[in-house]
Steps between C-alpha positions, in 0.01 A plus 500: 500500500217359254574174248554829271765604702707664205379797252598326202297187587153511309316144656643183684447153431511192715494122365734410763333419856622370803674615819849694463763356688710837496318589836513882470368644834372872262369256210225737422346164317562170712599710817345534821340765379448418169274405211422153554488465904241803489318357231525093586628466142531142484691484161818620706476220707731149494770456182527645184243423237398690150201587396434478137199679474701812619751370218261575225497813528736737217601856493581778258696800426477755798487244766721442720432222738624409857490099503475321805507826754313281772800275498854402434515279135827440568533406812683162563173286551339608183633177219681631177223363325222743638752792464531414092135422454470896633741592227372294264187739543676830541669431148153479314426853634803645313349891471448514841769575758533289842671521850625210691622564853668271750743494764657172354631684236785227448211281339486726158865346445320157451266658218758630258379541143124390621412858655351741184671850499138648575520364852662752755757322723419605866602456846410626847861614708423722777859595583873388436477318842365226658144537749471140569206617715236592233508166266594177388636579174824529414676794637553810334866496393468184386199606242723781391737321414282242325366748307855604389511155348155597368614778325760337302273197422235690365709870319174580279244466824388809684537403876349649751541533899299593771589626769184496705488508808810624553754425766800616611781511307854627418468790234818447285504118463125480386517763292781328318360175515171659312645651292684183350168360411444759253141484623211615283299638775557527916212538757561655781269528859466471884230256608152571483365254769665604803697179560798694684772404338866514475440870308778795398431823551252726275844675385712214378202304320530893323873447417451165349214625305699783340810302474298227296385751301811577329495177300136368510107554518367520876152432550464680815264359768428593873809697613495581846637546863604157644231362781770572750619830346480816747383793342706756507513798796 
């Protein structure tokens, strides 16, 4: 994965800094592996903090802007204040289209009526069930079903889900758990990093792709045989 992770995305912007407390062992950004160890990045370092400068910054029509891809914004240690100073600034781009993505997805709930329709409701869920072993965050049933609540707060929003990298999962119950967010877009792909994890098999990552299909857009990433997987005979 790059911070342009997704085909639709056109640049990224971050005015957030600070460390993430989500903890994400494949964080492709603040991972062990990532961004801002390799680099010494210093502004993802201690607590949240804006930067204004970044702030200045406005956007027009055929953008579409990842904000805050180095980080979560919504994460529980980032104030309510700093989360509607970065709307505040989203809203005086209004030609311009922008993706939020967290994994505290229950957090949009507190913004109701304060989030502009041109900003893309997203959330990472790797699978309908729970890997306590790769983060911090909440788990993954519990962000579906936030974003349920999501859904119902928000009926003119697109939302959006990825489901990158995936883990394993029970077909039917995700599928219909997805499909209840009337999502916009899905993205769906193995890791890239070669962290090992808790993976399904090449052919049912290909049977939730095809299933989601039925109902929604999928941007398709890196489909492949789990780490584990034995090629076939």
């Amino acid at each position: 994965m790059t911070s342009r992770m997704f085909s639709f995305i056109t640049g990224t912007s971050n005015p957030l800094g600070g460390k993430c407390p989500g903890g994400c062992v494949y964080c492709w950004a603040q991972g062990e592996k990532g961004l801002a160890k390799r680099y010494n990045m210093e502004k993802y370092e201690g607590g949240p903090r804006l930067y204004e400068k970044v702030l200045r910054k406005r956007y027009g029509p055929d953008e579409f802007v990842f904000v805050v891809d180095m980080r979560d914004l919504f994460s529980p240690d980032v104030s309510r204040e700093m989360i509607l100073r970065v709307l505040e600034w989203l809203r005086e781009s209004p030609d311009a289209w922008f993706l939020l993505l967290t994994k505290w997805p229950e957090r949009y709930l507190e913004f109701v009526g304060e989030i502009p329709l041109n900003v893309v409701l997203g959330a990472t869920i790797e699978s309908n069930q729970h890997h306590p072993e790769v983060s911090s965050a909440p788990s993954c049933p519990s962000r579906l079903e936030a974003m349920t609540r999501v859904r119902k707060a928000f009926p003119e929003h697109r939302l959006f889900v990825s489901v990158e990298p995936i883990l394993t999962f029970e077909l039917e119950g995700f599928v219909e758990a997805l499909k209840k967010l009337r999502p916009w877009k899905v993205a769906l792909g193995h890791d890239n990093y070669g962290y090992e994890l808790s993976e399904p098999c090449e052919a049912d990552t290909r049977d939730l792709r095809l299933s989601l299909q039925q109902f929604t857009d999928v941007d398709v990433k890196n489909i492949r045989k789990a780490w584990n997987e034995e090629a076939p005979i």
